[in-house]
NULUMTI-551127 format. One record per residue: x, y, z of N, C-alpha, C in turn. Coordinates in steps of 0.02 Angstrom, whole numbers, plus 50000, padded with zeros to 5 digits. Example, Ala and Ser with C-alpha at 12.3 -4.5 7.8 and 13.67 -1.06 7.14 Angstrom:
2
+--------+---------+-------+---------+----------+-------+--------+---------+-------+
! n.east ! n.north !  n.up ! ca.east ! ca.north ! ca.up ! c.east ! c.north !  c.up !
+--------+---------+-------+---------+----------+-------+--------+---------+-------+
!  50660 !   49716 ! 50390 !   50615 !    49775 ! 50390 !  50660 !   49835 ! 50390 !
!  50642 !   49888 ! 50354 !   50684 !    49947 ! 50357 !  50645 !   50002 ! 50394 !
+--------+---------+-------+---------+----------+-------+--------+---------+-------+
This chain:
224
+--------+---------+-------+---------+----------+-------+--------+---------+-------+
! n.east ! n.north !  n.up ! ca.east ! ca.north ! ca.up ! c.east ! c.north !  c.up !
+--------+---------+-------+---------+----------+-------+--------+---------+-------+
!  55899 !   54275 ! 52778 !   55833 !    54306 ! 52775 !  55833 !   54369 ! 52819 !
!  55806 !   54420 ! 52800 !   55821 !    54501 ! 52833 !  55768 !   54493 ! 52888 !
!  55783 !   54517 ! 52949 !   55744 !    54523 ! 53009 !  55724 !   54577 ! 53017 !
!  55633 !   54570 ! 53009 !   55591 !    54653 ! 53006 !  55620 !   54691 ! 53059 !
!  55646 !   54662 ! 53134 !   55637 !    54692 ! 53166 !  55711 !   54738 ! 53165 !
!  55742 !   54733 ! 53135 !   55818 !    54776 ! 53103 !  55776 !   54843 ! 53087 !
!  55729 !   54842 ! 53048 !   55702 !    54897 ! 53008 !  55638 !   54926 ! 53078 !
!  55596 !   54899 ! 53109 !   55579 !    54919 ! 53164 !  55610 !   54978 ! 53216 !
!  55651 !   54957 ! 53208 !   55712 !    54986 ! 53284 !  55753 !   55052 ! 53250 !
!  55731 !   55058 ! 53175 !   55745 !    55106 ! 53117 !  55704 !   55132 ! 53118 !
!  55637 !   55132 ! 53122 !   55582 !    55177 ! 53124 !  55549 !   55170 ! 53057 !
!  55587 !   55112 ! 53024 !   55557 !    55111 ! 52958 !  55507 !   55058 ! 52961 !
!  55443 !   55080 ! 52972 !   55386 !    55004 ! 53009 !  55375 !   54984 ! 52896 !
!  55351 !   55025 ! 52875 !   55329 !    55004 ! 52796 !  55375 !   54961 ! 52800 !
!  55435 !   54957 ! 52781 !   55509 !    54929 ! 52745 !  55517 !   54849 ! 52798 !
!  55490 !   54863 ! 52854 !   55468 !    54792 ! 52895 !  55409 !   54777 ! 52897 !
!  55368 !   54792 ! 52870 !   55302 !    54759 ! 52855 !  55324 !   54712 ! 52800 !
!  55347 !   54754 ! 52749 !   55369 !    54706 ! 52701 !  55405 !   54652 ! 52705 !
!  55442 !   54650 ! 52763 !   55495 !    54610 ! 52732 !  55444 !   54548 ! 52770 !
!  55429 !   54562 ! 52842 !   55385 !    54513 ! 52879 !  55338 !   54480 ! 52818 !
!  55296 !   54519 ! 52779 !   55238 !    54494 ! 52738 !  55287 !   54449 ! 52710 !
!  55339 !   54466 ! 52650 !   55388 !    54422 ! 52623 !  55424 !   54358 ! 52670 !
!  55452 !   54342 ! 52720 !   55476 !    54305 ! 52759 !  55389 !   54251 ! 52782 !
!  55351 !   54282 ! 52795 !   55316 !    54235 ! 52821 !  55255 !   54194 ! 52763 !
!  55255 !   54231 ! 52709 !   55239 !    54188 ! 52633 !  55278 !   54129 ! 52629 !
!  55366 !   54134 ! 52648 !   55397 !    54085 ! 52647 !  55417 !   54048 ! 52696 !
!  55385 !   54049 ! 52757 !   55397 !    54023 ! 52817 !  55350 !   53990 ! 52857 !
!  55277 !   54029 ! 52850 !   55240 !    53998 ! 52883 !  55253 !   54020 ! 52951 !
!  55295 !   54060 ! 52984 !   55317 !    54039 ! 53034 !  55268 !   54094 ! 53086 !
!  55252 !   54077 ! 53137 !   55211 !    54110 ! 53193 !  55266 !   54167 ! 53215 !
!  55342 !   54190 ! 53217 !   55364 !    54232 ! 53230 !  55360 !   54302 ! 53177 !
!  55349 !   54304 ! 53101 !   55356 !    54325 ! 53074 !  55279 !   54370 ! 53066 !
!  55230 !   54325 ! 53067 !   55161 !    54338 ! 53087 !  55171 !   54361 ! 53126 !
!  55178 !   54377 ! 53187 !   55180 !    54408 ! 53254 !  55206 !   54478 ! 53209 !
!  55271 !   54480 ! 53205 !   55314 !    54539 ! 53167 !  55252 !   54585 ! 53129 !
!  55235 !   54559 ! 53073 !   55191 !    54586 ! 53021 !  55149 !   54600 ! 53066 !
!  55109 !   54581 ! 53110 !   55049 !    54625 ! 53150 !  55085 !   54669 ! 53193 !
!  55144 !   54660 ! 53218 !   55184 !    54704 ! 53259 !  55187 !   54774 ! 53231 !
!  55192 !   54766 ! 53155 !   55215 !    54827 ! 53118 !  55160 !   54865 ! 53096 !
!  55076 !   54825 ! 53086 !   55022 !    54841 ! 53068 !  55016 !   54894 ! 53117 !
!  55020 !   54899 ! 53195 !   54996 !    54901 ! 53243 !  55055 !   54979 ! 53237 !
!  55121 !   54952 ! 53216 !   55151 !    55035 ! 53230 !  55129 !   55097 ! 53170 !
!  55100 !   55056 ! 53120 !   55084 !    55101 ! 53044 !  55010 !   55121 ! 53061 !
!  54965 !   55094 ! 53111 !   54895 !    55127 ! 53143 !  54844 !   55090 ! 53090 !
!  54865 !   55018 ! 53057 !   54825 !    54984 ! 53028 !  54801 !   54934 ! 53072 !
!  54726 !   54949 ! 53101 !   54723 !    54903 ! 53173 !  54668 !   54860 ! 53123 !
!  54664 !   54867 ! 53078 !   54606 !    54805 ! 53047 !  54660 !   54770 ! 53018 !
!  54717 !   54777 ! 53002 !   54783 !    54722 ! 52974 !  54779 !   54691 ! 53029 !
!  54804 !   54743 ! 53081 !   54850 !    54717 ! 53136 !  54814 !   54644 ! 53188 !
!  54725 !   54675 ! 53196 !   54681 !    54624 ! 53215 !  54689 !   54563 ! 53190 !
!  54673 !   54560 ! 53094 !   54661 !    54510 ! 53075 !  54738 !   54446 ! 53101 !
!  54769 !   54479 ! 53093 !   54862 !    54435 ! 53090 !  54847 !   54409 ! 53160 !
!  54850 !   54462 ! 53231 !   54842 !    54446 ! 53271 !  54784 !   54373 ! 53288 !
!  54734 !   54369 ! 53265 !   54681 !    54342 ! 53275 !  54714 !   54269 ! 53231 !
!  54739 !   54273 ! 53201 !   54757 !    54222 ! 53176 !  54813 !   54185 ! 53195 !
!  54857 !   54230 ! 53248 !   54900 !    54203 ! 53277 !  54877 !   54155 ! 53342 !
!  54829 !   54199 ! 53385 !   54800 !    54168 ! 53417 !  54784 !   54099 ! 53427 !
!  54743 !   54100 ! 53339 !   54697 !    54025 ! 53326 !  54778 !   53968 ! 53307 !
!  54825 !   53976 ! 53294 !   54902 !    53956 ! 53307 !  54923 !   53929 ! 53385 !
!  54896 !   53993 ! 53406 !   54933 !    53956 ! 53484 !  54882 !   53909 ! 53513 !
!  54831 !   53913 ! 53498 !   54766 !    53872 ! 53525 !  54777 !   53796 ! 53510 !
!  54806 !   53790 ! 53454 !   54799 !    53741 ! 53423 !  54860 !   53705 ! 53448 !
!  54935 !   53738 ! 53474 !   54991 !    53722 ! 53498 !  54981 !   53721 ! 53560 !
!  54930 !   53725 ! 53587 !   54925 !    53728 ! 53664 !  54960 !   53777 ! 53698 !
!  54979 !   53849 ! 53693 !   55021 !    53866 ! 53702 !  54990 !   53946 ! 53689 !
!  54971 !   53974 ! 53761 !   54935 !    54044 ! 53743 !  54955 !   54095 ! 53766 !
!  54965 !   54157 ! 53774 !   55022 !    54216 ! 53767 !  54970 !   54269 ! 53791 !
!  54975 !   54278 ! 53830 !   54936 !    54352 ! 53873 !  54956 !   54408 ! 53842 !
!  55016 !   54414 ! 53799 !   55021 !    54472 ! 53730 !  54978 !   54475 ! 53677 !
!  54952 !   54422 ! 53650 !   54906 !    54404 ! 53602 !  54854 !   54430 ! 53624 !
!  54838 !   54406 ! 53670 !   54746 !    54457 ! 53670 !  54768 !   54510 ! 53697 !
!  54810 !   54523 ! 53727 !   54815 !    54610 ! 53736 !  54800 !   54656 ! 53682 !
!  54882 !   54616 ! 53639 !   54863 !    54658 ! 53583 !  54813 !   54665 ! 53539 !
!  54765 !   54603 ! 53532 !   54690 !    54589 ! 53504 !  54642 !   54635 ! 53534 !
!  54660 !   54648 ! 53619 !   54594 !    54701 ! 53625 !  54635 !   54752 ! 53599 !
!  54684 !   54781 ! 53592 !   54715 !    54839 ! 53600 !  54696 !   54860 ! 53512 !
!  54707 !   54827 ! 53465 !   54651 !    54824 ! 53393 !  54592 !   54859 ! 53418 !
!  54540 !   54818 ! 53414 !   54471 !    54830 ! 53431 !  54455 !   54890 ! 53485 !
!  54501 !   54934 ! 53541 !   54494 !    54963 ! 53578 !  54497 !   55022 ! 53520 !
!  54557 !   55026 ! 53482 !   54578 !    55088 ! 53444 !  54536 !   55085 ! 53373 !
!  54500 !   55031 ! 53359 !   54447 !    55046 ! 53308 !  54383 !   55057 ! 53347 !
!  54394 !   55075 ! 53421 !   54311 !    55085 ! 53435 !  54256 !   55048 ! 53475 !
!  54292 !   54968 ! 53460 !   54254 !    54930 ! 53486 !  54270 !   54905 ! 53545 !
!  54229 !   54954 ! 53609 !   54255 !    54933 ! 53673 !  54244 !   54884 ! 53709 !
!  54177 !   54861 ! 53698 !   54144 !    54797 ! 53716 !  54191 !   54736 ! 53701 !
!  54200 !   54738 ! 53634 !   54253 !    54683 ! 53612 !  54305 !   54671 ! 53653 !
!  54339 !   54738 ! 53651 !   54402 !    54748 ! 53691 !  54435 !   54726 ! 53779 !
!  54391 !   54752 ! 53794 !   54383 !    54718 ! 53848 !  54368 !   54634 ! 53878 !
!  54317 !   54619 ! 53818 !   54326 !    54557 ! 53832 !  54402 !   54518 ! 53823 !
!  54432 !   54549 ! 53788 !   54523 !    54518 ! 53767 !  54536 !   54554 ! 53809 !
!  54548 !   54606 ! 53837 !   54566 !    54620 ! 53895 !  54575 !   54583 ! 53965 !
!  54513 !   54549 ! 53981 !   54488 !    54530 ! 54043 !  54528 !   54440 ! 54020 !
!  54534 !   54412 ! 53977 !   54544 !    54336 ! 53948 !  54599 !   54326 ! 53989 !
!  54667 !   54363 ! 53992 !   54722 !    54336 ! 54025 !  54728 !   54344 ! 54101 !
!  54678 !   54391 ! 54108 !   54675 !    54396 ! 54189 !  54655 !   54351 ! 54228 !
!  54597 !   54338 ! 54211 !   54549 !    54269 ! 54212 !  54588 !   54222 ! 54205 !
!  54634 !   54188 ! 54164 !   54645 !    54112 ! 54133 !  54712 !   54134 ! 54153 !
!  54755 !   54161 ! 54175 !   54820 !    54183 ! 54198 !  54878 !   54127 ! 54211 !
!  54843 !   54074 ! 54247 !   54890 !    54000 ! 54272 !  54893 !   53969 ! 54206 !
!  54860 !   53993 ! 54149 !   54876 !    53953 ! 54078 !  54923 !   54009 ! 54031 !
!  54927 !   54055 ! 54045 !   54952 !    54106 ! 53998 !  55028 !   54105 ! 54020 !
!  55081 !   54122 ! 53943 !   55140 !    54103 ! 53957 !  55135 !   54198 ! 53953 !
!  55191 !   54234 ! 53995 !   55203 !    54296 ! 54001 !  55261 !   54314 ! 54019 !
!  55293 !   54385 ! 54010 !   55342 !    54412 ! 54053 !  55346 !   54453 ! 54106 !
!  55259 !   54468 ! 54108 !   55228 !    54495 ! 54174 !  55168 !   54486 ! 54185 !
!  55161 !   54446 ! 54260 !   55108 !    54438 ! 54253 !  55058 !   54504 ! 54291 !
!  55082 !   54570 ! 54302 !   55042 !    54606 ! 54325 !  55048 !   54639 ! 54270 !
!  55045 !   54638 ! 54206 !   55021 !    54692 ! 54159 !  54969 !   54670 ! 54152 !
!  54945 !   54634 ! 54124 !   54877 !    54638 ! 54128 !  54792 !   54653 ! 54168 !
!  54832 !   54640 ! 54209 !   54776 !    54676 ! 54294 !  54761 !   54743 ! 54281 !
!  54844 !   54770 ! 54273 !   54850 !    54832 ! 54265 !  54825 !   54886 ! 54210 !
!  54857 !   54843 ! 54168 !   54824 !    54882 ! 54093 !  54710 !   54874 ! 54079 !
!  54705 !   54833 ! 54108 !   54629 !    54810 ! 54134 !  54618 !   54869 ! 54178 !
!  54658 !   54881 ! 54230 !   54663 !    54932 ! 54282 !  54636 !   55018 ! 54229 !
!  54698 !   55026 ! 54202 !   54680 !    55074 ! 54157 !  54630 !   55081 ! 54099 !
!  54594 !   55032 ! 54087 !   54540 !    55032 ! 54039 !  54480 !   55035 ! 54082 !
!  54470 !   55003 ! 54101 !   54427 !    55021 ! 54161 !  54401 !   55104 ! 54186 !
!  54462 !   55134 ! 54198 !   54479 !    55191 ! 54208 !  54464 !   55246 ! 54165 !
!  54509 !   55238 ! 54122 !   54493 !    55278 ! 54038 !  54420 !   55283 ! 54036 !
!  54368 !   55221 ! 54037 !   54313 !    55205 ! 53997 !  54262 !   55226 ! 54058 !
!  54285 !   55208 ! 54113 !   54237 !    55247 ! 54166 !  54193 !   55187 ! 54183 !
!  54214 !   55116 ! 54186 !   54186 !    55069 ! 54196 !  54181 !   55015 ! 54261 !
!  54170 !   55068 ! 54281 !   54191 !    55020 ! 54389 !  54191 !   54960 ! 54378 !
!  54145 !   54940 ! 54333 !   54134 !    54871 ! 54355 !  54204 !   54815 ! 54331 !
!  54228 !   54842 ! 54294 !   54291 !    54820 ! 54252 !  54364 !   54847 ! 54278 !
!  54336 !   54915 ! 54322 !   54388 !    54921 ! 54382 !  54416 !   54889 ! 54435 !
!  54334 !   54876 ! 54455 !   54336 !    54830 ! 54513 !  54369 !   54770 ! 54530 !
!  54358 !   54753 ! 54450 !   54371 !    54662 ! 54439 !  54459 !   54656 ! 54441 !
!  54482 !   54751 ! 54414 !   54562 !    54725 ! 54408 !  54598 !   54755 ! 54471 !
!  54544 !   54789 ! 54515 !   54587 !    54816 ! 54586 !  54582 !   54725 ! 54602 !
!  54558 !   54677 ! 54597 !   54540 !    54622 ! 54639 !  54614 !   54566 ! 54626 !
!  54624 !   54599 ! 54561 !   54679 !    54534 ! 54534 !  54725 !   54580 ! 54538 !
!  54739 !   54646 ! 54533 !   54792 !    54681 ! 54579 !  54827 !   54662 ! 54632 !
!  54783 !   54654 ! 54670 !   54791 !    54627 ! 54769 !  54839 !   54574 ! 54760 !
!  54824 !   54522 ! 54701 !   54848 !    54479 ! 54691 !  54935 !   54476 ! 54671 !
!  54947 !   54513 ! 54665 !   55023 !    54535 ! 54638 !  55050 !   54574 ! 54667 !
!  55100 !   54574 ! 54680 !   55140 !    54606 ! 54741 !  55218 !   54661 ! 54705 !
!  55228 !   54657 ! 54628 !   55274 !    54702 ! 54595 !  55248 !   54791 ! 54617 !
!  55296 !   54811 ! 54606 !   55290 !    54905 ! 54612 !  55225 !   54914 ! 54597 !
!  55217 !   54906 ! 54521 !   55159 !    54940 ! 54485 !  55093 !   54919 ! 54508 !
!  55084 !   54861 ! 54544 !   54999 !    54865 ! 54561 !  55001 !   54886 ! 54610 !
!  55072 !   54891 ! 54656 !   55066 !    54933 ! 54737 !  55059 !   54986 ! 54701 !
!  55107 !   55035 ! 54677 !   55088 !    55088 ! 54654 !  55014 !   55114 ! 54620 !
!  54969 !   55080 ! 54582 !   54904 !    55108 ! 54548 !  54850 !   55094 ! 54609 !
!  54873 !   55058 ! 54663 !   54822 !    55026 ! 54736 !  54827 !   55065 ! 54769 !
!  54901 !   55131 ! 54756 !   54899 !    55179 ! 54806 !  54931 !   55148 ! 54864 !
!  54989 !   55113 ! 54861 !   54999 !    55069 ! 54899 !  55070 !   55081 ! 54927 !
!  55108 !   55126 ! 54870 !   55182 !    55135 ! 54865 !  55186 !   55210 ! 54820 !
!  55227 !   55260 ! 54843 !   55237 !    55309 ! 54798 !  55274 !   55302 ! 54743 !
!  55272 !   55395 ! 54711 !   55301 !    55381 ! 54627 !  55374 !   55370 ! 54642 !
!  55395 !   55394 ! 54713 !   55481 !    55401 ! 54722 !  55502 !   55334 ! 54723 !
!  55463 !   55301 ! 54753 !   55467 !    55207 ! 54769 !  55433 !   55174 ! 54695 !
!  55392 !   55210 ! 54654 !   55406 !    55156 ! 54583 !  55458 !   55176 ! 54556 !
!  55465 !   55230 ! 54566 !   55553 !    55279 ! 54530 !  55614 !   55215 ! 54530 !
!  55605 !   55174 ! 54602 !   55661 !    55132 ! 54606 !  55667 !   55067 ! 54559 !
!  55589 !   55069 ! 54541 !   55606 !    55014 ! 54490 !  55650 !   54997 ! 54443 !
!  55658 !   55065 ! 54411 !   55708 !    55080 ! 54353 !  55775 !   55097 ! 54382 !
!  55762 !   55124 ! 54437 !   55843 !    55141 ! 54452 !  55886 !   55095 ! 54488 !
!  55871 !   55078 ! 54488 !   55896 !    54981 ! 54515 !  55947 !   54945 ! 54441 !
!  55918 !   54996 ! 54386 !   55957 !    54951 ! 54335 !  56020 !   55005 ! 54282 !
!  56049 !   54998 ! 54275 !   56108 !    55037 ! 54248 !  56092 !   55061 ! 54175 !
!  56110 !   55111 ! 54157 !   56084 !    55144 ! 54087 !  56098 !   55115 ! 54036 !
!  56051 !   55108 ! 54002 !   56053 !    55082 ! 53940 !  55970 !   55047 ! 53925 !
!  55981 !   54993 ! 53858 !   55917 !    54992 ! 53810 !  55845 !   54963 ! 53896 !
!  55883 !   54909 ! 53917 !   55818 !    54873 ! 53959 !  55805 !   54939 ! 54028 !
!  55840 !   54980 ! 54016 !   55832 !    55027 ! 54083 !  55773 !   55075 ! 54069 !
!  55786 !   55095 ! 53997 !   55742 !    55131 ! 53939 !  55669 !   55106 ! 53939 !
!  55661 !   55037 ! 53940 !   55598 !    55004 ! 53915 !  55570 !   54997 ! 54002 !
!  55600 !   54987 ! 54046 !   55556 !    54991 ! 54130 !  55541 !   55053 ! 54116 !
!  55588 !   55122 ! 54109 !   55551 !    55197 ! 54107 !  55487 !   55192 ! 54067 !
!  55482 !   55168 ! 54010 !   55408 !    55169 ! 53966 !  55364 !   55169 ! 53996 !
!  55390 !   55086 ! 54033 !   55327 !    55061 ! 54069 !  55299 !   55108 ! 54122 !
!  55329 !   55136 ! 54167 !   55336 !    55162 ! 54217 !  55298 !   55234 ! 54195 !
!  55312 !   55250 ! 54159 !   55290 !    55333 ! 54135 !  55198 !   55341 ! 54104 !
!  55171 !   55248 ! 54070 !   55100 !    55253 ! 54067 !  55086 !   55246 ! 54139 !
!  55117 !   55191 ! 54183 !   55073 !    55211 ! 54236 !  55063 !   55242 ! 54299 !
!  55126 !   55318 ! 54281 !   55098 !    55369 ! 54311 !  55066 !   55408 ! 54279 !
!  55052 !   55392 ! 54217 !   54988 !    55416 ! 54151 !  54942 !   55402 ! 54214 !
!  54917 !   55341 ! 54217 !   54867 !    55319 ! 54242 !  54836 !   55355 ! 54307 !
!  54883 !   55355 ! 54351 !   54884 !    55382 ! 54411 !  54858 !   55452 ! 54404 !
!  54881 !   55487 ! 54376 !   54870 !    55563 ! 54353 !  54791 !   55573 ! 54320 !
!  54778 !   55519 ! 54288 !   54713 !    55495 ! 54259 !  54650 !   55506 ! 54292 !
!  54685 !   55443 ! 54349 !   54654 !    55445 ! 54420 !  54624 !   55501 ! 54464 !
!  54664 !   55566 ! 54460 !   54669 !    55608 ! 54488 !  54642 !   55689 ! 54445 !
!  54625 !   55656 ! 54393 !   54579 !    55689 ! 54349 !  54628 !   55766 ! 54316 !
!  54689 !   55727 ! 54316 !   54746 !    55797 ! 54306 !  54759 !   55756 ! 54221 !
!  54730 !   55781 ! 54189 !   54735 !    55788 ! 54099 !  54781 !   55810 ! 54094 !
!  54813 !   55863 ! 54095 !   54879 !    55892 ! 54066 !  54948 !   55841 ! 54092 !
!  54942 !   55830 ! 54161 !   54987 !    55786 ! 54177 !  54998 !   55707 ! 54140 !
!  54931 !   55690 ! 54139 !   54889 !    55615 ! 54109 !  54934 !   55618 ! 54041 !
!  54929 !   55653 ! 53996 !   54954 !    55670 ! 53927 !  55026 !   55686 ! 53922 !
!  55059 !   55705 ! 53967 !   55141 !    55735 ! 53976 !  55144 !   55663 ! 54005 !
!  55159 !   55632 ! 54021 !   55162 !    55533 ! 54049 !  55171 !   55514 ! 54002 !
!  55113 !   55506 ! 53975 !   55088 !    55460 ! 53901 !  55143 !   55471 ! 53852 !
!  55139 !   55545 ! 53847 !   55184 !    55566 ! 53765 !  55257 !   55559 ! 53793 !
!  55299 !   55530 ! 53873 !   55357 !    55532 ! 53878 !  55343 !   55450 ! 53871 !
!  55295 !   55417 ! 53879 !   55303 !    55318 ! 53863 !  55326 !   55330 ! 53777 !
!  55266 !   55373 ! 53740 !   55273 !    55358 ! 53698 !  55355 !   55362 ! 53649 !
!  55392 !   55448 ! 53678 !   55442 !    55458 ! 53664 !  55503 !   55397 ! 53680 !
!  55499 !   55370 ! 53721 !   55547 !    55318 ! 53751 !  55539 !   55255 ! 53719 !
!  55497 !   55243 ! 53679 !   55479 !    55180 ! 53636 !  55477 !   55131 ! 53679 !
!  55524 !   55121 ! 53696 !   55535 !    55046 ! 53737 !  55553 !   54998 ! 53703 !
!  55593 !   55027 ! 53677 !   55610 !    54976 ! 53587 !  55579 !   54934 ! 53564 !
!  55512 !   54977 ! 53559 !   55448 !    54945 ! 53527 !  55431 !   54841 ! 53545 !
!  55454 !   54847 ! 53613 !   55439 !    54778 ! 53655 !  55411 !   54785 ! 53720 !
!  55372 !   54850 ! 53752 !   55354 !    54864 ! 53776 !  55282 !   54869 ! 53769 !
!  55224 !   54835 ! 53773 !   55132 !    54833 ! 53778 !  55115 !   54915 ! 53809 !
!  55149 !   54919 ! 53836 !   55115 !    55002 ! 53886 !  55134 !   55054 ! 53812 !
!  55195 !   55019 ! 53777 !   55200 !    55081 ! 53731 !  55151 !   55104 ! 53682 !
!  55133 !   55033 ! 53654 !   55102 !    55032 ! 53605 !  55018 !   55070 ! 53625 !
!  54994 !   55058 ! 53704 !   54934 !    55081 ! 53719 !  54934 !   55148 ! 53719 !
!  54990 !   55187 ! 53743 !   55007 !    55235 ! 53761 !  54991 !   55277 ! 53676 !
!  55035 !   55256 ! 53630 !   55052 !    55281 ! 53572 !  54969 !   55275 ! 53558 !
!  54927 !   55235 ! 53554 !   54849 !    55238 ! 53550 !  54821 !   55298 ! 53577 !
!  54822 !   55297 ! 53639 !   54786 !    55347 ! 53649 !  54820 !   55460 ! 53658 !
!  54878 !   55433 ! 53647 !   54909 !    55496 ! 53649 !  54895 !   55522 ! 53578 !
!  54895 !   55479 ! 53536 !   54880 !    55487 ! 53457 !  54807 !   55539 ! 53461 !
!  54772 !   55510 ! 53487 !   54680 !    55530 ! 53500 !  54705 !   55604 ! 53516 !
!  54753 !   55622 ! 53574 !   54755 !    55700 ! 53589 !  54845 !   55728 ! 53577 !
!  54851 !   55721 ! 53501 !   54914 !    55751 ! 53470 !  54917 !   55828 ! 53466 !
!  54849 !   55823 ! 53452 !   54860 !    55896 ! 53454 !  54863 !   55954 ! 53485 !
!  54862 !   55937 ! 53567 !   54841 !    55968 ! 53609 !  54907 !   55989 ! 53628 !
!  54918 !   56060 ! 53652 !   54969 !    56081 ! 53655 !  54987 !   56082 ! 53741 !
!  55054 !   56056 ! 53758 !   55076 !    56042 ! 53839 !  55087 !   56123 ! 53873 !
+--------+---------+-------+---------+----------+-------+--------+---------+-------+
């Protein structure tokens, strides 16, 4: 059976939509679902990408078994169709319920909360993620707390030898000196961040990429 994500890492998201839609007609399987909204989400179909997502969700609920990627990517839908209210609430879910959520970090989400907050101009939703910040002690919430410089998040990545996983820390690393720059009300900088996450993909397994690719999309046309 052909693995969408062969065609992903090709840039060909259509040609892995398909095959995901095809594989998981015959599978049933919660990885393939994941895939197919994976690919909704890179083709800028966020009412596909929601619905799959949302349904994956009601999957893990039922397996006992819940994924702080899932509602990310569920607000990260609803954020890029508009609906911020929504968004946020999936936003705020894994921060909150965190000792139940299975993850591979648990400060992205503080963080990326951190930056919506921010973006949207919403202290109150700031506030809540400087609080679960404190709580985590990796580079990136020292760094957005103002806690550690960009030369000292710099080390995050350089700690690891070149190649694909060295690539995907830079992603990460490059929205959130997006952020920082954000912070600091420097737009031109904010946007030169963003569009180098977005350039670096992060071999499309990276959450910062996909936000990044959201909102850099909004200002494509703006010239650096």
């Amino acid at each position: 059976m052909p693995n969408p994500w062969d065609e992903i890492f090709l840039d060909n998201f259509s040609g892995a939509y398909q095959i995901a839609s095809e594989n998981y007609l015959e599978t049933s399987s919660d990885l393939d679902l994941r895939a197919r909204a994976t690919c909704s989400l890179l083709l800028c179909n966020y009412e596909d990408a929601v619905e799959d997502f949302l349904t994956l969700n009601e999957i893990e609920k039922k397996l006992g078994r819940l994924y702080d990627v899932t509602y990310m990517n569920i607000a990260l839908c609803y954020y890029a169709m508009g609906d911020n209210d929504t968004a946020i609430e999936y936003f705020k879910f894994p921060v909150i319920n965190w000792k139940k959520m299975g993850t591979s970090d648990y400060s992205a989400p503080p963080a990326v909360l951190f930056y919506i907050g921010t973006k949207l101009n919403r202290q109150d939703v700031r506030k809540f993620a400087e609080t679960e910040l404190r709580r985590r002690k990796p580079e990136i919430p020292l760094f957005l707390l103002g806690k550690i410089s960009e030369q000292e998040l710099n080390k995050m990545v350089e700690q690891y030898p070149e190649g694909a996983y060295r690539d995907r820390q830079q992603c990460k690393v490059e929205f959130y000196k997006a952020v920082s720059q954000l912070q600091n009300g420097r737009t031109d900088k904010y946007l030169e961040h963003l569009n180098r996450c977005v350039e670096l993909k992060g071999l499309y397994l990276e959450f910062e990429y996909y936000l990044a690719k959201v909102e850099f999309d909004r200002y494509k046309n703006i010239e650096f």
